[in-house]
Every structure is written in structure tokens, then in C-alpha cells.
N, C-alpha and C positions, 0 to 999 in steps of 0.2 A: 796526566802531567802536561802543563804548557808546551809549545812547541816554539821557538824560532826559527824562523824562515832565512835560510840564507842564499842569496841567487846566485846563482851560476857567474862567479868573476868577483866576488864580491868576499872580502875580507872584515874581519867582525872581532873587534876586544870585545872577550867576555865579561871584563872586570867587573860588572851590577849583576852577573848573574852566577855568581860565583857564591855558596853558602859558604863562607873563611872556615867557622868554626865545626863543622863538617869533613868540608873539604882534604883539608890537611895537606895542600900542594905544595910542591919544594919550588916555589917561584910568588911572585909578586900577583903575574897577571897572566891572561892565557891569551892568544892570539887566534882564531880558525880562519881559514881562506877555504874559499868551496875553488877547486880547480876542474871540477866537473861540468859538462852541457848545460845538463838540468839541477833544479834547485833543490836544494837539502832541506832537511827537518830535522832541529835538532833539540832535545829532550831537555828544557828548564826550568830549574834553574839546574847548578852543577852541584852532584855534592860527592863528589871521588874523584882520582886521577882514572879509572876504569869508566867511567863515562865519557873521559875524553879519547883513552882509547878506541872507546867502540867508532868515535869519530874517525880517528881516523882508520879505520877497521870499510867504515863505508866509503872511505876516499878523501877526506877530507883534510888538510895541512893544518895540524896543530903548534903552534911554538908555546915555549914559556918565555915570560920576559921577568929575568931575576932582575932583584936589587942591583940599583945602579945603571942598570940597561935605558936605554932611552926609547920609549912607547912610540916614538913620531919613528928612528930610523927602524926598530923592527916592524909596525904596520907597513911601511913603505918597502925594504924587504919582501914581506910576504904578497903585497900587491903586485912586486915584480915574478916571488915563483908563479905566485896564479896564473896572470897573463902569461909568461911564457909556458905554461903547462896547455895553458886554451889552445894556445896560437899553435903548437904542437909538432 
């Protein structure tokens, strides 16, 4: 299975690696922030909400951004949990 790299600090919409008709997630789009040192590897594309678990299972910040929700104020959000998670 492909991998996605995601680096340490580093916040990532899923939304192109998302299989919809698979899937079956109760939201529009998924958001991951790696809050850890070192970089993540993460299994894509998606086709479960248990894949997203396992994410964050390894440490990683998942959101959903339902309908209505604004992609620019949650990326930015989760830009702030990550850094203040780094900064510690």
C-alpha cells in the first residue's frame, strides 16, 4: 500500500486520499497533524474510519471537518494543537 509521509509539525487534509464510496465517514473531510518528533507514515489511500483510528492509535491528531465547517479555520486549528504539542 502507498505511504504518506507526514513530518513532524506538519498538518495534512486528507480530502484526494480519501476512497468516498468505501469510506463511508460521517464528515466532508479529515484533517491529520503529526504532533510527534519524528515523521509518520501513513497507509494510502483511506478507505475506513478504522484506518483513521489506527492514526491516531500511533499519536497522530485526526479531525473531521463536517459540512459547513470552514477547511482554512480548522487546518489552522490543528496547526496550533501541533505546535503547541511540539513546543511541549
Amino acid at each position: 500500500m502507498p505511504k504518506i509521509v507526514v513530518e513532524s509539525g506538519m498538518v495534512l487534509n486528507l480530502g484526494g486520499f480519501i476512497v468516498e464510496k468505501k469510506a463511508k465517514l460521517p464528515c466532508v473531510d479529515v484533517i491529520v497533524g503529526n504532533p510527534l518528533p519524528e515523521d509518520m507514515k501513513l497507509d494510502a489511500p483511506v478507505y475506513s474510519e478504522e484506518m483513521l483510528r489506527e492514526y491516531e492509535r500511533q499519536g497522530m491528531f485526526v479531525e473531521y471537518l463536517r459540512d459547513g465547517e470552514s477547511l482554512k479555520e480548522k487546518l489552522e486549528g490543528m496547526k496550533k494543537r501541533v505546535d503547541e504539542k511540539l513546543k511541549g
